[in-house]
mmCIF file as gemmi writes it, N, C-alpha and C atoms, coordinates in Angstrom:
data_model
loop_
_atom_site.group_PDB
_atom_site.id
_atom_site.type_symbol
_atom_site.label_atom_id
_atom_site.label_alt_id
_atom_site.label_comp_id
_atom_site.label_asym_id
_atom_site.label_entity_id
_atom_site.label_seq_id
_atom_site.pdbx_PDB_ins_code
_atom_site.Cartn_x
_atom_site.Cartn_y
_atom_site.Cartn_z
_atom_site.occupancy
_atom_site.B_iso_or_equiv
_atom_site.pdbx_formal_charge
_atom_site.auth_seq_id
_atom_site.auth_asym_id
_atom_site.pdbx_PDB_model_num
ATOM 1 N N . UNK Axp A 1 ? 87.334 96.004 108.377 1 0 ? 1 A 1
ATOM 2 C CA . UNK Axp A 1 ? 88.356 97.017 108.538 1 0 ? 1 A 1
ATOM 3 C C . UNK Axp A 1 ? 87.725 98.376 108.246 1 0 ? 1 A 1
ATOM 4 N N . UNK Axp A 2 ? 88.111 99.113 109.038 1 0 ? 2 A 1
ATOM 5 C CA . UNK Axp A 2 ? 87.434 100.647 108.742 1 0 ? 2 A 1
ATOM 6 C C . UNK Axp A 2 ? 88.454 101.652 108.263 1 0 ? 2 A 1
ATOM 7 N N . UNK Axp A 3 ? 88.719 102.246 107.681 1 0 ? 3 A 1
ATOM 8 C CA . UNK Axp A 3 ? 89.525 103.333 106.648 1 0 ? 3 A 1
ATOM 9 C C . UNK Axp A 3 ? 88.94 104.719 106.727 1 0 ? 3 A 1
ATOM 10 N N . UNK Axp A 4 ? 89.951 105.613 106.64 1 0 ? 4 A 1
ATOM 11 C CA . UNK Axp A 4 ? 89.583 106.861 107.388 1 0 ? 4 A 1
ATOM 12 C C . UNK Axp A 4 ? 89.735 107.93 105.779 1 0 ? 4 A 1
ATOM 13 N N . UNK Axp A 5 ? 88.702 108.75 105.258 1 0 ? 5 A 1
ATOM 14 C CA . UNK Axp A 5 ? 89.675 109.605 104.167 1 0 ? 5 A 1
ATOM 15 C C . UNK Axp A 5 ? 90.516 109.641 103.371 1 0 ? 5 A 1
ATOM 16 N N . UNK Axp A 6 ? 91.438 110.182 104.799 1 0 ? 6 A 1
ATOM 17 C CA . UNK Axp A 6 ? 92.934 110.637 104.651 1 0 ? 6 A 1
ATOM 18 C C . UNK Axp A 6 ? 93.489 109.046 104.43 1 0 ? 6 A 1
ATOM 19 N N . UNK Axp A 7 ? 93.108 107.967 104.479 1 0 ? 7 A 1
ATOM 20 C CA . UNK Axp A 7 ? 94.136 106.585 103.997 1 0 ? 7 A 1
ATOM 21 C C . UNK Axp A 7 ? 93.288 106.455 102.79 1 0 ? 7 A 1
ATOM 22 N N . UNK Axp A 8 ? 92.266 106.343 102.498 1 0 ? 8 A 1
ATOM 23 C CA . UNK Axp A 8 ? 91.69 105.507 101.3 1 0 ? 8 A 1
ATOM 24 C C . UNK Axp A 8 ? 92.436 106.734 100.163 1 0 ? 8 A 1
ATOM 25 N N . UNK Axp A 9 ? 92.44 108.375 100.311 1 0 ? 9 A 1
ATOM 26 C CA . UNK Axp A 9 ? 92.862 108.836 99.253 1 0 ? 9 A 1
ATOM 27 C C . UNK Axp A 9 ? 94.384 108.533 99.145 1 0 ? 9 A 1
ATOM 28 N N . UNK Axp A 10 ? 95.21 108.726 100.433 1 0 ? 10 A 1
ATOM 29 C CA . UNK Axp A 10 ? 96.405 107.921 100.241 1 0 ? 10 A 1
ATOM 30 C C . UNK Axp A 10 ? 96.472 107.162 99.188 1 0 ? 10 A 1
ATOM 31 N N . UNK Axp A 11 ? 95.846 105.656 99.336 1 0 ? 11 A 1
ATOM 32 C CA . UNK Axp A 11 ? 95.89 104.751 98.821 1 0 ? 11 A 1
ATOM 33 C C . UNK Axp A 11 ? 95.708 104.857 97.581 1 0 ? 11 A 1
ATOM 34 N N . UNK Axp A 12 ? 94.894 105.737 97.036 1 0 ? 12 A 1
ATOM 35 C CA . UNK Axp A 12 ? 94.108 106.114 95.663 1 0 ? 12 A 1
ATOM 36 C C . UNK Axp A 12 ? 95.41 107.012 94.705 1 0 ? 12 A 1
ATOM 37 N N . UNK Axp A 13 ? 95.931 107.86 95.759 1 0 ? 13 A 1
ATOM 38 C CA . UNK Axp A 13 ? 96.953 108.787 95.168 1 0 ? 13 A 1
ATOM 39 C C . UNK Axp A 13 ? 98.488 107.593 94.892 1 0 ? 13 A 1
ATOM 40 N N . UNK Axp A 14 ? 98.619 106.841 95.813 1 0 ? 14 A 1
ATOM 41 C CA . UNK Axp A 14 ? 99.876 106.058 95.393 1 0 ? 14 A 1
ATOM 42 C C . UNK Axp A 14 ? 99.359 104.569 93.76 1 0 ? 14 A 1
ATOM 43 N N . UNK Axp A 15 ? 98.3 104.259 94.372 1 0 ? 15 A 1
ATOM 44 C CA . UNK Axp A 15 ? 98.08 104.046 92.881 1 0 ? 15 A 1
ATOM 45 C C . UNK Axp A 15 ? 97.66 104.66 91.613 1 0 ? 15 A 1
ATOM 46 N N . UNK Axp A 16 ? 97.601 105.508 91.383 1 0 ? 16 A 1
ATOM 47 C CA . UNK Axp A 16 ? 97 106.718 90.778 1 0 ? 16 A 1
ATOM 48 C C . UNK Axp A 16 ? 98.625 107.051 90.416 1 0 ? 16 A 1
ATOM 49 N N . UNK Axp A 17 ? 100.192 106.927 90.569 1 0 ? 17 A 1
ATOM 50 C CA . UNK Axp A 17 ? 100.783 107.357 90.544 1 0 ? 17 A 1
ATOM 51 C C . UNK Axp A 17 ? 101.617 106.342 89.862 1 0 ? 17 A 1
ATOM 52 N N . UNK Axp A 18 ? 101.018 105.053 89.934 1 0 ? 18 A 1
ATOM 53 C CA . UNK Axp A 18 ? 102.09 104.095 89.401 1 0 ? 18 A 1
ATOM 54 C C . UNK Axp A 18 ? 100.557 103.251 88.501 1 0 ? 18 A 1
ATOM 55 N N . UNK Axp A 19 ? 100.089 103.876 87.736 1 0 ? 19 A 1
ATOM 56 C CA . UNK Axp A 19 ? 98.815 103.717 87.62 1 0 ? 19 A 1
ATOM 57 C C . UNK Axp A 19 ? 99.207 102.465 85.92 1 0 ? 19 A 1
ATOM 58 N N . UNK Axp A 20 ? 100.667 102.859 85.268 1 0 ? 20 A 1
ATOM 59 C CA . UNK Axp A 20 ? 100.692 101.939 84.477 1 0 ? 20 A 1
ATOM 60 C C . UNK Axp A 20 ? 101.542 101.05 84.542 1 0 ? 20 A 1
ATOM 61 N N . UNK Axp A 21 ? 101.593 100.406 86.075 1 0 ? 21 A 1
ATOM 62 C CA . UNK Axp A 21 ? 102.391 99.318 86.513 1 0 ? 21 A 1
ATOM 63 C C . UNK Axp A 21 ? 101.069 98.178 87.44 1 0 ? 21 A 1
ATOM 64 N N . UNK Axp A 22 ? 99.671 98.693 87.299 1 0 ? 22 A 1
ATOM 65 C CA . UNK Axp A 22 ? 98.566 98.237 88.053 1 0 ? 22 A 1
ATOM 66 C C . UNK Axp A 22 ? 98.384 96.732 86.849 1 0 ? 22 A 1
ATOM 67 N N . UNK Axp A 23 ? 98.034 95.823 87.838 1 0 ? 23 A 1
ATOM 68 C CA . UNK Axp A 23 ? 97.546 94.662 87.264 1 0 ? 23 A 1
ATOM 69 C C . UNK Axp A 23 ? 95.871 95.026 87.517 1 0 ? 23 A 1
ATOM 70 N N . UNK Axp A 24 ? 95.029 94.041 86.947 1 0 ? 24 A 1
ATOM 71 C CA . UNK Axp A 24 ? 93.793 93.783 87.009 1 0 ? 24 A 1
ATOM 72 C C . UNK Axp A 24 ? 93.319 94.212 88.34 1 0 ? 24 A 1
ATOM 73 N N . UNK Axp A 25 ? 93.446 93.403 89.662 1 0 ? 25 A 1
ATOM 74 C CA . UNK Axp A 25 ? 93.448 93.282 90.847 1 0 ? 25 A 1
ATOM 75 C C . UNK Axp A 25 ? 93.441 95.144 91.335 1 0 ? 25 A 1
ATOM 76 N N . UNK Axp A 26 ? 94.642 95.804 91.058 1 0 ? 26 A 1
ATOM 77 C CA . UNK Axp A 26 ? 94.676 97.092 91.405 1 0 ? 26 A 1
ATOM 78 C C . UNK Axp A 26 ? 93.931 97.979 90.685 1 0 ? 26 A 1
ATOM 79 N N . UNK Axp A 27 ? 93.377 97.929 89.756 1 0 ? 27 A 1
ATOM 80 C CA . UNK Axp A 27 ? 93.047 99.129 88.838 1 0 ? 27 A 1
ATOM 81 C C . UNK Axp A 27 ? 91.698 98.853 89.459 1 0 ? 27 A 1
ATOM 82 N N . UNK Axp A 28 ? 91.253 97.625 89.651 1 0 ? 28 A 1
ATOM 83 C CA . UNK Axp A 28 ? 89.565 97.553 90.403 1 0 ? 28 A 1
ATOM 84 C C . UNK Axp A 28 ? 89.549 97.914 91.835 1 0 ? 28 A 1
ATOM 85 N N . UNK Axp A 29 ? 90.74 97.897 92.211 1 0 ? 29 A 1
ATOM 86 C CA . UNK Axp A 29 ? 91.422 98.9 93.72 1 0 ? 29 A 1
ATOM 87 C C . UNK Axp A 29 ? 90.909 100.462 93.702 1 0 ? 29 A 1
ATOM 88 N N . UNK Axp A 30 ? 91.521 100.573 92.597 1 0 ? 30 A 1
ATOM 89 C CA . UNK Axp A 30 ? 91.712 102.135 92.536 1 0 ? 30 A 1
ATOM 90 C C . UNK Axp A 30 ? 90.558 102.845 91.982 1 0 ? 30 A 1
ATOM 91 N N . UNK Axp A 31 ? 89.663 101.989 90.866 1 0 ? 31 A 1
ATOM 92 C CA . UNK Axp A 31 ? 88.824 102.722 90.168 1 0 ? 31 A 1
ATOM 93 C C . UNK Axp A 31 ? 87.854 102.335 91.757 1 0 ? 31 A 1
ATOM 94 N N . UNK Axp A 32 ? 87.325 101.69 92.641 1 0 ? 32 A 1
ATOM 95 C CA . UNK Axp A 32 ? 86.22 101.63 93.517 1 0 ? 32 A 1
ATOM 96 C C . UNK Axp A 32 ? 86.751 102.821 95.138 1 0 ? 32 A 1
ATOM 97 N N . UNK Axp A 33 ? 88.574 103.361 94.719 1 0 ? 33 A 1
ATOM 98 C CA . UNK Axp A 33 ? 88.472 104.001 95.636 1 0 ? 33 A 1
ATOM 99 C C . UNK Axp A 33 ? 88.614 105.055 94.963 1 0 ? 33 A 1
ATOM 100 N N . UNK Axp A 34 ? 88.679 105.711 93.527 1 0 ? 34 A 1
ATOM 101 C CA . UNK Axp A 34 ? 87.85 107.263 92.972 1 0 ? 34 A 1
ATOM 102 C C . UNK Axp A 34 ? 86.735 107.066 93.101 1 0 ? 34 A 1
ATOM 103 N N . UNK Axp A 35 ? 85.968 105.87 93.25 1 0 ? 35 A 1
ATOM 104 C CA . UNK Axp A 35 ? 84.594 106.094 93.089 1 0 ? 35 A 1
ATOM 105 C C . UNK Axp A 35 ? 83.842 106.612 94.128 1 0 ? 35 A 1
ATOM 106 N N . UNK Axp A 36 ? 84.65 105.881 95.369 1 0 ? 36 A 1
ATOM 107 C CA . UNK Axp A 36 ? 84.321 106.268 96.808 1 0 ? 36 A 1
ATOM 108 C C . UNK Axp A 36 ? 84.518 107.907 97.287 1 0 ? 36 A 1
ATOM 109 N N . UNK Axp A 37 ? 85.788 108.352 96.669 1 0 ? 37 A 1
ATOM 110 C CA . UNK Axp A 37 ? 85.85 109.702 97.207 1 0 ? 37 A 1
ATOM 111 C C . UNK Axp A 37 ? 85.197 110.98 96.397 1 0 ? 37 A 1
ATOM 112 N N . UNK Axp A 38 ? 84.63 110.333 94.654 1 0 ? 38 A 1
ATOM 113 C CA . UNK Axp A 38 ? 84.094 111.195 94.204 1 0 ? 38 A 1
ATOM 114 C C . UNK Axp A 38 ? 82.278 111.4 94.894 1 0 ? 38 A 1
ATOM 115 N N . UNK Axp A 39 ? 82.274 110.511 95.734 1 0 ? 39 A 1
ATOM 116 C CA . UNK Axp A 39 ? 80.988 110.588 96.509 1 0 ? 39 A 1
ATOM 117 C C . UNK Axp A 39 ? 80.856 112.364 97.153 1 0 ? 39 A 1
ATOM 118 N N . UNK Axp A 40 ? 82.062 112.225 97.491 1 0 ? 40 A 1
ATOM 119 C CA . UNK Axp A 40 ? 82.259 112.8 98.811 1 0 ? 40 A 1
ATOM 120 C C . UNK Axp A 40 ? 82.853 114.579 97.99 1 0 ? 40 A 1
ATOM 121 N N . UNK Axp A 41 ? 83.507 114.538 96.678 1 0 ? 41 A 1
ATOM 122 C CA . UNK Axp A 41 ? 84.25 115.518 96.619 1 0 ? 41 A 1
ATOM 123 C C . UNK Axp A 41 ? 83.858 116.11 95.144 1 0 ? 41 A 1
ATOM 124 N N . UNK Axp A 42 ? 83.995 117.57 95.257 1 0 ? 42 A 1
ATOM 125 C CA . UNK Axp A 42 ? 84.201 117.994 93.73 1 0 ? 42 A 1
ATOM 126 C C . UNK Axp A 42 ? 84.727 117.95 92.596 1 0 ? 42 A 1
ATOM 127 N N . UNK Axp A 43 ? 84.453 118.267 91.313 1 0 ? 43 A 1
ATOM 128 C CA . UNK Axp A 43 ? 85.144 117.799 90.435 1 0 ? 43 A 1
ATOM 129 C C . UNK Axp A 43 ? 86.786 118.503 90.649 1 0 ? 43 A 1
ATOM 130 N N . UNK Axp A 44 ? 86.311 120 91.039 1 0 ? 44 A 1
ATOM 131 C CA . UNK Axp A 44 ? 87.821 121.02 91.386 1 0 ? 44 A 1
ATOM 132 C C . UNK Axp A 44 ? 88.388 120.083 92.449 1 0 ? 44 A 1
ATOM 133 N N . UNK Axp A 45 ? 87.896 119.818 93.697 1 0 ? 45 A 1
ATOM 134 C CA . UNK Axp A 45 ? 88.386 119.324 94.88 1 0 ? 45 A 1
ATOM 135 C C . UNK Axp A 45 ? 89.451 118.157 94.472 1 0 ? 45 A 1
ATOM 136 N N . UNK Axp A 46 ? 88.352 117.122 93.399 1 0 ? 46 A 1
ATOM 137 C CA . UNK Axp A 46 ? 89.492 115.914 92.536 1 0 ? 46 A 1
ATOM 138 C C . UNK Axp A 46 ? 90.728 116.622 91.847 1 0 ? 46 A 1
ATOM 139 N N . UNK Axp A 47 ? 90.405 117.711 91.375 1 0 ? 47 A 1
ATOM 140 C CA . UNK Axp A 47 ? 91.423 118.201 90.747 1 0 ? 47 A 1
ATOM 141 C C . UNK Axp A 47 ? 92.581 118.444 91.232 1 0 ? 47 A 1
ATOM 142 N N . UNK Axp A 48 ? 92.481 118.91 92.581 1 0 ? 48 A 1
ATOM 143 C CA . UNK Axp A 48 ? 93.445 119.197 93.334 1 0 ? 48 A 1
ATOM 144 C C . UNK Axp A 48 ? 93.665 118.1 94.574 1 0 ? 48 A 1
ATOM 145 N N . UNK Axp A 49 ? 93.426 116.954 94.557 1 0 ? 49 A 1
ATOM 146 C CA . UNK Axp A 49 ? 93.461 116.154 95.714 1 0 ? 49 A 1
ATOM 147 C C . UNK Axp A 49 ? 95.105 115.843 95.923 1 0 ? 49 A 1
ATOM 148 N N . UNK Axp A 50 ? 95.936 115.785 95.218 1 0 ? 50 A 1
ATOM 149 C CA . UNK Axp A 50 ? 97.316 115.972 95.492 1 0 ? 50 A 1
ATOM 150 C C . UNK Axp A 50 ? 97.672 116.804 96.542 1 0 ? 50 A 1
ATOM 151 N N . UNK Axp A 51 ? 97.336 117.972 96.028 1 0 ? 51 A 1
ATOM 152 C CA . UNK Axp A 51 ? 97.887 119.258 96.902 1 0 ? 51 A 1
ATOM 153 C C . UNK Axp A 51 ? 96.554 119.015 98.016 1 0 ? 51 A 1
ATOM 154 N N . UNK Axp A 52 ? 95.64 118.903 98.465 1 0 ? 52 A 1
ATOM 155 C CA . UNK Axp A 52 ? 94.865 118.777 99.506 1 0 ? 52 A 1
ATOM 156 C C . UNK Axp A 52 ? 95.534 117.886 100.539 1 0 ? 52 A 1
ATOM 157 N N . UNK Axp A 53 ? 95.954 116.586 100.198 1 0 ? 53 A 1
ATOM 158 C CA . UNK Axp A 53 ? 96.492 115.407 100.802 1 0 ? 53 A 1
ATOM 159 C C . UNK Axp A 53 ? 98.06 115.638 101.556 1 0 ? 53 A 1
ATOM 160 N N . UNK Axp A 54 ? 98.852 116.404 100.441 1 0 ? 54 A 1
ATOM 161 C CA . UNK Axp A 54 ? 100.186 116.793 100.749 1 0 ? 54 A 1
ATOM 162 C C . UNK Axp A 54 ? 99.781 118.07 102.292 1 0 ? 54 A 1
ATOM 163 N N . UNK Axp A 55 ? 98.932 118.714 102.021 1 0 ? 55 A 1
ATOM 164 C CA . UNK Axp A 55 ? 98.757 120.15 103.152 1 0 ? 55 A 1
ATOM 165 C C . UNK Axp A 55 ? 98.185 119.502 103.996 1 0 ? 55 A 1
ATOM 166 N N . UNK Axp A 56 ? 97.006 117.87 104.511 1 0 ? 56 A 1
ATOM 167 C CA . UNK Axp A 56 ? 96.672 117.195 105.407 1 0 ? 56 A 1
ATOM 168 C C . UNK Axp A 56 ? 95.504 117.747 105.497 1 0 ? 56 A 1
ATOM 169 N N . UNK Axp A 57 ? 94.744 117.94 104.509 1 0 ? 57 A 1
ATOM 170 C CA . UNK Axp A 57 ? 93.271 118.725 104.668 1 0 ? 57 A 1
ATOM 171 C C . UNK Axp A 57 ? 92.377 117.376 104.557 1 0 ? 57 A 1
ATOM 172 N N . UNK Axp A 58 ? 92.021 117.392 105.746 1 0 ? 58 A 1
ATOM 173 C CA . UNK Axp A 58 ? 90.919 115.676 106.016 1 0 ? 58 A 1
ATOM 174 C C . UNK Axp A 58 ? 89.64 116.166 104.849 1 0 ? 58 A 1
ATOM 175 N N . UNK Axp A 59 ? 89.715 116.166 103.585 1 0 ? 59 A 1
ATOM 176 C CA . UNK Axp A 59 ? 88.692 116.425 102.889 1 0 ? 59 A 1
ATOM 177 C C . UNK Axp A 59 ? 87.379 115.823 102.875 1 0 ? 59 A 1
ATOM 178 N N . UNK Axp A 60 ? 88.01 114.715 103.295 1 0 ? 60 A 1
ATOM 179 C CA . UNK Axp A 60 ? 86.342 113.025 103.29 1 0 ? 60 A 1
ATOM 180 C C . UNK Axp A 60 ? 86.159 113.625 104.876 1 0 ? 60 A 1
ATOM 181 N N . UNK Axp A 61 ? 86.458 113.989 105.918 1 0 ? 61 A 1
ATOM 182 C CA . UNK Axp A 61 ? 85.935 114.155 107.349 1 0 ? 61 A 1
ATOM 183 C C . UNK Axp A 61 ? 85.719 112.87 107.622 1 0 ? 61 A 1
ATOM 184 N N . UNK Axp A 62 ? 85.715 111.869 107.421 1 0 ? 62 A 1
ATOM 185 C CA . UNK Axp A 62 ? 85.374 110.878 108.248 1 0 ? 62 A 1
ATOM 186 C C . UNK Axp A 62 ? 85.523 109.518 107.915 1 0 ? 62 A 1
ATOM 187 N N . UNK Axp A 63 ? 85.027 108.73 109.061 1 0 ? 63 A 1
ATOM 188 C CA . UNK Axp A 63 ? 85.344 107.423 108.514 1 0 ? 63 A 1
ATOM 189 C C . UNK Axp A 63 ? 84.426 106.645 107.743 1 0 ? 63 A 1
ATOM 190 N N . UNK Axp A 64 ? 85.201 105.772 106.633 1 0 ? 64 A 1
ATOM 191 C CA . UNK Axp A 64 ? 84.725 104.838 105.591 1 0 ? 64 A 1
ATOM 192 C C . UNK Axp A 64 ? 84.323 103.671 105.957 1 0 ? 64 A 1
């Protein structure tokens, strides 16, 4: 399966949001997809990836 950015931070931001309802299974979800986008992004850029995601700014450019 190939994943684009704009879905893996999706994905990262909706668990990231219900982050103390994550079982085992999700938190190794979520910590390998910050890990993936901190490849790609700044520490400021993380800072603000909410508001990046909400305005549709393809920050990763490409596909995963």
């Amino acid at each position: 399966m190939n994943i684009d950015g704009n879905d893996l931070i999706a994905i990262y931001l909706l668990l990231q949001e219900n982050d103390e309802k994550l079982d085992n299974l999700q938190q190794s979800i979520k910590y390998r997809a910050e890990k993936e986008i901190f490849r790609y992004l700044s520490i400021e850029q993380m800072e603000s990836i909410g508001e990046l995601y909400a305005k549709k700014v393809d920050v990763l450019g490409k596909k995963l």
